[in-house]
C-alpha positions as CSV (number, residue, x, y, z in Angstrom):
1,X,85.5,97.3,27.0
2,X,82.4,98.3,29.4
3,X,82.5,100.4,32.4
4,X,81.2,99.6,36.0
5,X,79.2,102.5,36.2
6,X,78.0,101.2,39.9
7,X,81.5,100.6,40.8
8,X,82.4,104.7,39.8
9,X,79.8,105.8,41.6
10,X,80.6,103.5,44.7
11,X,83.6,105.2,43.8
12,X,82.8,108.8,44.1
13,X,80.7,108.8,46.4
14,X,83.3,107.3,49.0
15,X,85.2,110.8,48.0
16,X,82.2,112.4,48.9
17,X,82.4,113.8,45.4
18,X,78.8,114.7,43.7
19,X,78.9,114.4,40.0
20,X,79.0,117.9,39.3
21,X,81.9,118.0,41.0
22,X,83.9,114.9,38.9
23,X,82.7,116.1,35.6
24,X,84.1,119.5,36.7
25,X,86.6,120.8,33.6
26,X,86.8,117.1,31.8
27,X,83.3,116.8,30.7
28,X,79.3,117.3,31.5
29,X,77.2,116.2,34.4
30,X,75.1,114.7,32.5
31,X,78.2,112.4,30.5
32,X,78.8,110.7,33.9
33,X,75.7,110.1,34.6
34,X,75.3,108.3,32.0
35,X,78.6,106.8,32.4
36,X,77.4,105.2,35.6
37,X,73.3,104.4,34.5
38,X,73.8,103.4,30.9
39,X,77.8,101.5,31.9
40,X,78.8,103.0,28.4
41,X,82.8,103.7,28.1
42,X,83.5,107.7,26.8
43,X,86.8,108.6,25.2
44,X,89.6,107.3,26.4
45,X,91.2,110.9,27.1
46,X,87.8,111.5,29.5
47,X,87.8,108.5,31.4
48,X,91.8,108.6,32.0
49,X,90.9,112.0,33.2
50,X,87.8,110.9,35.3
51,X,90.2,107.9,37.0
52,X,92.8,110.8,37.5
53,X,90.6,112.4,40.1
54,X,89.1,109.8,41.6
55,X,93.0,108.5,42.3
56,X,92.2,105.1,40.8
57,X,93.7,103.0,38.0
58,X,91.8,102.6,34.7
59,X,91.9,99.2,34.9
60,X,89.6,98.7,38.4
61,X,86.6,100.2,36.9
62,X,86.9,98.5,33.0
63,X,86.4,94.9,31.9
64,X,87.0,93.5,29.0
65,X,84.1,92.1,27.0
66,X,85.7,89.0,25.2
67,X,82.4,87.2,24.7
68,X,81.6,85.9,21.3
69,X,79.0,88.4,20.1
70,X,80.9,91.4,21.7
71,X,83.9,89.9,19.7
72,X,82.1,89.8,16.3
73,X,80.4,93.4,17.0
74,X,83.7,94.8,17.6
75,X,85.3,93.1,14.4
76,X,82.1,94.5,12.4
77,X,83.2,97.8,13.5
78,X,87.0,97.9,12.6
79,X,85.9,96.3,9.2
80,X,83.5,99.1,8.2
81,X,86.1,102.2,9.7
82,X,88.5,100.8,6.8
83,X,85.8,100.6,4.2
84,X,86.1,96.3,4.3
85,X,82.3,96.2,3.5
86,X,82.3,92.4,1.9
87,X,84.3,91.6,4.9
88,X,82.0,92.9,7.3
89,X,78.6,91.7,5.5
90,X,80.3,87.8,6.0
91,X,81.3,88.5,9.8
92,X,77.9,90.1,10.8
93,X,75.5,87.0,9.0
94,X,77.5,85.2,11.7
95,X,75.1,86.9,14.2
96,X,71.5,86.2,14.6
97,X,69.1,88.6,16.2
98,X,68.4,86.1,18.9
99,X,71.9,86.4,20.6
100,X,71.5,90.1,21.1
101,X,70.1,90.9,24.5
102,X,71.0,94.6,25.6
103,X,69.9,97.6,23.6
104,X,73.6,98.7,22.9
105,X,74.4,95.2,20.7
106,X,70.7,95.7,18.7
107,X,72.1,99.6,18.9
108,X,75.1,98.4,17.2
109,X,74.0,95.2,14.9
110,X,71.2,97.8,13.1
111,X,73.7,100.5,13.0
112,X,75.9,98.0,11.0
113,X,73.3,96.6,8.9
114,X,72.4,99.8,7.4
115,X,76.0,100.9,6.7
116,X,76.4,97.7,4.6
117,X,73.1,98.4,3.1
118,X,73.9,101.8,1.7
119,X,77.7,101.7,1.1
120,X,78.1,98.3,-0.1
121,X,74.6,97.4,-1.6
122,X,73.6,100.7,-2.8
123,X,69.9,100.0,-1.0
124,X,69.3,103.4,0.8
125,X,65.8,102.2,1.4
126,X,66.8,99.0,3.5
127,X,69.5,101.2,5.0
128,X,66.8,103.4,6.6
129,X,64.6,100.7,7.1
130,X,68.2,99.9,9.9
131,X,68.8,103.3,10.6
132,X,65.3,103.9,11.9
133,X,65.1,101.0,14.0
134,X,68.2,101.6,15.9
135,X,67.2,105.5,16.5
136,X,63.5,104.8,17.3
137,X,64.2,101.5,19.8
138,X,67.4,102.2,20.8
139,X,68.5,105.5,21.2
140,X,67.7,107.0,24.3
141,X,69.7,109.9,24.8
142,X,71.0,112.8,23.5
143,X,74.5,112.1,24.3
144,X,74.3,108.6,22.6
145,X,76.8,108.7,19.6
146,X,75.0,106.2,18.1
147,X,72.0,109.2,18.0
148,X,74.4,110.6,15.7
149,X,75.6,108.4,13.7
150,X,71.7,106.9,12.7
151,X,71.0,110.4,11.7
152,X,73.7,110.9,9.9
153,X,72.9,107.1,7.9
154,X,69.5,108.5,7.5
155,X,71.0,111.8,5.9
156,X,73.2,109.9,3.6
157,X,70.5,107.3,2.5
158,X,68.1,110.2,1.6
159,X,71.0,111.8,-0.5
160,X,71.5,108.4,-2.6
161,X,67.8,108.7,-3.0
162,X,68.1,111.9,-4.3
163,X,65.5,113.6,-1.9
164,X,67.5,116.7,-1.1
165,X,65.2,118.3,1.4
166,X,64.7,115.3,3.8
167,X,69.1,115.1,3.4
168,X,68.7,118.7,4.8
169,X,66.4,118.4,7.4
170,X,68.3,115.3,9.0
171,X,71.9,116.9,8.4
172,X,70.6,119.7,10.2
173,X,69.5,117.3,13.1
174,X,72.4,116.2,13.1
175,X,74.3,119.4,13.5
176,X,71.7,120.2,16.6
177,X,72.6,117.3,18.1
178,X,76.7,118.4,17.8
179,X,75.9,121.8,18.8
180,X,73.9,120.9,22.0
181,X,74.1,117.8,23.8
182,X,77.9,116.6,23.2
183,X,77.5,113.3,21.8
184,X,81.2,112.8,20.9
185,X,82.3,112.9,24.5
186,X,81.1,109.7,24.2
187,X,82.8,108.9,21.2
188,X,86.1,107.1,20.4
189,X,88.8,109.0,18.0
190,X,87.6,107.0,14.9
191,X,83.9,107.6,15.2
192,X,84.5,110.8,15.7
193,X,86.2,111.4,12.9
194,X,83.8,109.2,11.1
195,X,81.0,111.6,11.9
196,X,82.8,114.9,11.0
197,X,83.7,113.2,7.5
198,X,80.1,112.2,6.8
199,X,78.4,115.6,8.1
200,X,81.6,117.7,6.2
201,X,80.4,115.6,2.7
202,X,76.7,115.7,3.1
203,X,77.0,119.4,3.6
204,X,78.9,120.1,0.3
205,X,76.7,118.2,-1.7
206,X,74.0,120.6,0.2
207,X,76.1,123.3,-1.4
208,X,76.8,124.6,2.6
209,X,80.3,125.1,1.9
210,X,81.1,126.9,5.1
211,X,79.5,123.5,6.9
212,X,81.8,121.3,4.9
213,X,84.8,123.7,5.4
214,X,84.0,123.5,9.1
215,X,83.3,120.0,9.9
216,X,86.6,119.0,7.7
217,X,88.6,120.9,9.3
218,X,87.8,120.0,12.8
219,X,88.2,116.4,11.9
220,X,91.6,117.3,10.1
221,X,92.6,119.0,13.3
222,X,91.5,116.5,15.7
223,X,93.9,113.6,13.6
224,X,96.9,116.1,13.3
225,X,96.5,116.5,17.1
226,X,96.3,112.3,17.3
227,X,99.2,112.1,14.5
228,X,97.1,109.6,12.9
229,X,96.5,109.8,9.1
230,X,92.8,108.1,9.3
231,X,90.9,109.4,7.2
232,X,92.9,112.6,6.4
233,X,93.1,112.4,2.3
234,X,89.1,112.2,2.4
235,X,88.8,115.5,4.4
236,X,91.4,117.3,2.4
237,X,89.9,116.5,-0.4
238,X,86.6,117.6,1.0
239,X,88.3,120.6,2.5
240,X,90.0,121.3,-0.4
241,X,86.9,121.0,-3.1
242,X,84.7,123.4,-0.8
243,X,87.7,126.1,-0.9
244,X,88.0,125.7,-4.9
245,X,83.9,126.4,-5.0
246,X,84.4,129.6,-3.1
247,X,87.7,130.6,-4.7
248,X,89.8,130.3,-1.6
249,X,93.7,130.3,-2.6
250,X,94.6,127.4,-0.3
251,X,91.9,125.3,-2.1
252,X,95.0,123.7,-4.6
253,X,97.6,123.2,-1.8
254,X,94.6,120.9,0.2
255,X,93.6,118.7,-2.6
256,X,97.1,119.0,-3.6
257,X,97.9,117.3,0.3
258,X,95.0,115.2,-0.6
259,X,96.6,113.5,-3.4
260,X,99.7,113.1,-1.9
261,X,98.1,111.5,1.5
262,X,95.7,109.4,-1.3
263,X,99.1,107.6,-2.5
264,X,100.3,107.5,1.2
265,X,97.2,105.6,1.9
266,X,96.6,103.3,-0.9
267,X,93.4,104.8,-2.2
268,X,93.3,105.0,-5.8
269,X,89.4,106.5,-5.9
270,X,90.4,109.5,-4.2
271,X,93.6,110.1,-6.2
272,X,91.3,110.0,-9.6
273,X,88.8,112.1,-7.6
274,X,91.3,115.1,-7.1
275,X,93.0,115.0,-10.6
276,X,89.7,115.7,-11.6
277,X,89.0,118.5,-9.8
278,X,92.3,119.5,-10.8
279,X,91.6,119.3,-14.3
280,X,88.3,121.6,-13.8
């Protein structure tokens, strides 16, 4: 799905609306700015919101990108969310680097490449060598998720490496860049909670246990508020190890929701995970 960001601001500015005004309560200036320079799609919630106020239909400002490559990319994506990583290495060696043309597929196809590098191949350094190259040539904004979620893949990479203090300083980059420039208004529900669930992990193994506490529970939040279960037995189980470290009494009722959402879900590493902390 893609935006016509000259079409919304055709849009608005027949309402004699500036943007200031549209972003007004639903998001930032600077979000629909970008929304109609950069043609990139926020959260569903923001643009039904955005449409709402501009008294148009959600469908006369989005098209559908059913194109081959746009296809494949998307597929990638809904591979990796549900941890299919030998599914998603086969479907993105379907795509060469000479198909991609706009900065948001090379954005994407890096992005991709270095998840599979470090969570299915265990190869943090040709995950950064990804990461890097789709922050450094492709980012270029603050709002960008993707900002985010390279940082975050450079975090992670450096903690498989074992080279604590560069984990730190890009995990706390990564927190800036939540606290200050809004890059999940941008952001579908998934990603988002994607993001939370790396940053909430990467901070207890930085033994920030407020952080992970934090992060987890916003992300726990957010899905109770969607009624979706994504990811919710990973961030109890986060939630609840970073309460047992700090002696909080609700630590065994979390991982004890953890397990139960773990056999809910079908994921046997996490249900193993838990008794063991259990058994501690």
């Amino acid at each position: 799905m893609r935006i016509l960001g000259d079409k919304l601001k055709q849009i608005r500015k027949a309402r004699g609306m500036s943007q200031a005004e549209l972003a007004k309560g639903i998001c930032t200036q600077a979000t629909i700015s970008l929304i109609e320079k950069k043609e990139q799609v926020p959260s569903t919630k923001i643009l039904l919101e955005i449409c709402k106020r501009l008294e148009i239909t959600l469908d006369s400002v989005i098209v559908q990108e059913d194109d081959q490559l746009h296809v494949l990319l998307s597929r990638v994506q809904a591979l990796l969310f549900t941890n299919e990583f030998k599914k998603a290495r086969d479907l993105i060696q379907q795509i060469y680097t000479d198909q991609l043309v706009k900065a948001d597929d090379y954005k994407r196809y890096y992005y991709f490449q270095g998840q599979i590098k470090l969570l299915l191949e265990n190869k943090p350094d040709d995950a950064l060598f990804f990461f890097n190259r789709a922050f450094n040539q492709y980012v270029v904004s603050q709002t960008d998720v993707y900002g985010i979620l390279c940082i975050i893949g450079i975090s992670k990479s450096y903690l498989m490496k074992g080279a604590l203090e560069r984990v730190r300083i890009y995990a706390e980059q990564a927190v800036e860049m939540l606290e200050n420039s809004d890059p999940l208004a941008m952001a579908d529900f998934q990603v988002e909670l994607q993001i939370y669930n790396h940053l909430a992990g990467i901070l207890f193994e930085l033994k920030d246990y407020e952080g992970a506490i934090k992060y987890a529970q916003l992300a726990i939040d957010e899905a109770i508020d969607k009624q979706s279960l994504y990811l919710l037995d990973a961030l109890y189980f986060i939630l609840g190890r970073a309460e047992h470290v700090l002696h909080r009494e609700n630590a065994l009722q979390d991982l004890t929701v953890a397990k139960t959402l773990a056999l809910i879900r079908h994921h046997p590493e996490i249900i193993v995970q838990v008794d063991q902390q259990l058994a501690e």
